[in-house]
TORMARFI-760428 format. One record per residue (C-alpha): y, z, x; residue number from 0. Coordinates in nm, 2 decimals. Each point is the difference from the previous one (the first is absolute). Layout:
TORMARFI-760428
[atom [Y, Z, X], NUM] ...
end
This chain:
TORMARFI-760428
[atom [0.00, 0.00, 0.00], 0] [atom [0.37, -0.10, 0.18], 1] [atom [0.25, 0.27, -0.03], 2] [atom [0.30, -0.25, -0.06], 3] [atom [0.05, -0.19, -0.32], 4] [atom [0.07, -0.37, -0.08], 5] [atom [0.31, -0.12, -0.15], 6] [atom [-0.02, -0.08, -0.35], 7] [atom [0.15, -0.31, 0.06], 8] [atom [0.14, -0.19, 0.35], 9] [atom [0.26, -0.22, -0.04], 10] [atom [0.12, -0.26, 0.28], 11] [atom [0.38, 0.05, 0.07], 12] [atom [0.22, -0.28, 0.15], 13] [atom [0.26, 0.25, 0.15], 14] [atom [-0.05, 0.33, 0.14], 15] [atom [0.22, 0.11, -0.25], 16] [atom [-0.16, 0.05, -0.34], 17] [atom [0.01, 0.14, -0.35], 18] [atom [-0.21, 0.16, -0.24], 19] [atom [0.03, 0.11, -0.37], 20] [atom [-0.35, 0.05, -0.07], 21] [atom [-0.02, -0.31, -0.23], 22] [atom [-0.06, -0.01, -0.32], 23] [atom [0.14, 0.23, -0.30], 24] [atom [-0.17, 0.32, 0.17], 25] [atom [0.15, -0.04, 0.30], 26] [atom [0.28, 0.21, 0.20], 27] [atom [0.35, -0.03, 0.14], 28] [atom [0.04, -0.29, 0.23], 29] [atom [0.02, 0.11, 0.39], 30] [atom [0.08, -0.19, 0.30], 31] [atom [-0.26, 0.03, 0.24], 32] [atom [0.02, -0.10, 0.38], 33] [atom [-0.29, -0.08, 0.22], 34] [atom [0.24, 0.06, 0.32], 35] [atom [-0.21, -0.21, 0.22], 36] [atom [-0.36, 0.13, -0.11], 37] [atom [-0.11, -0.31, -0.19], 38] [atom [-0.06, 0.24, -0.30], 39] [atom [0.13, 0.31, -0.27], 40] [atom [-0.17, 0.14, -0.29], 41] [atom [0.17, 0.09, -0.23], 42] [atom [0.10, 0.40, -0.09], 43] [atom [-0.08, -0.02, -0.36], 44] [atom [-0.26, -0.26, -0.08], 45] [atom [-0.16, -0.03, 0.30], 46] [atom [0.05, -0.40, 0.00], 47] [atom [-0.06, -0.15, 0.40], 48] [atom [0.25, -0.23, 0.06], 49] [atom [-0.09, -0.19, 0.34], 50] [atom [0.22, -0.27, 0.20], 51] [atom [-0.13, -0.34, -0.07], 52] [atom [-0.21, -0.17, 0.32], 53] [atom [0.31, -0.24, 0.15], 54] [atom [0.27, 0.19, -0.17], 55] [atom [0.32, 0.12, 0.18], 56] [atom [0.08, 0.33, 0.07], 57] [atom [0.34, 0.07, -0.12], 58] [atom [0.27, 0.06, 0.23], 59] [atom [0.08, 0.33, -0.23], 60] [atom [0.18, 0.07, -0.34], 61] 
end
């Protein structure tokens, strides 16, 4: 059994900076997530993986 859990979803991002309302009518407040060079974030409240597409640019900062 592995002691870390899977994201309930991954979604490929095309800028290191991302957001993330939880989708849907369920969801939660939209935040503004920043990968800040790790080529992924999850987020704080619904656990969505948001990862930097293969071949996309890191930003230059927000």
């Amino acid at each position: 059994m592995s002691n870390s859990l899977e994201p309930p979803e991954t979604v490929e991002a095309d800028d290191e900076v991302v957001s993330c309302d939880g989708g849907g009518a369920l969801g939660h407040p939209r935040v503004w997530l920043n990968m800040e060079g790790k080529g992924q974030i999850d987020c704080p409240y619904c656990d969505r993986r948001f990862v930097l597409r293969q071949g996309a640019r890191a930003s230059a900062g927000h």
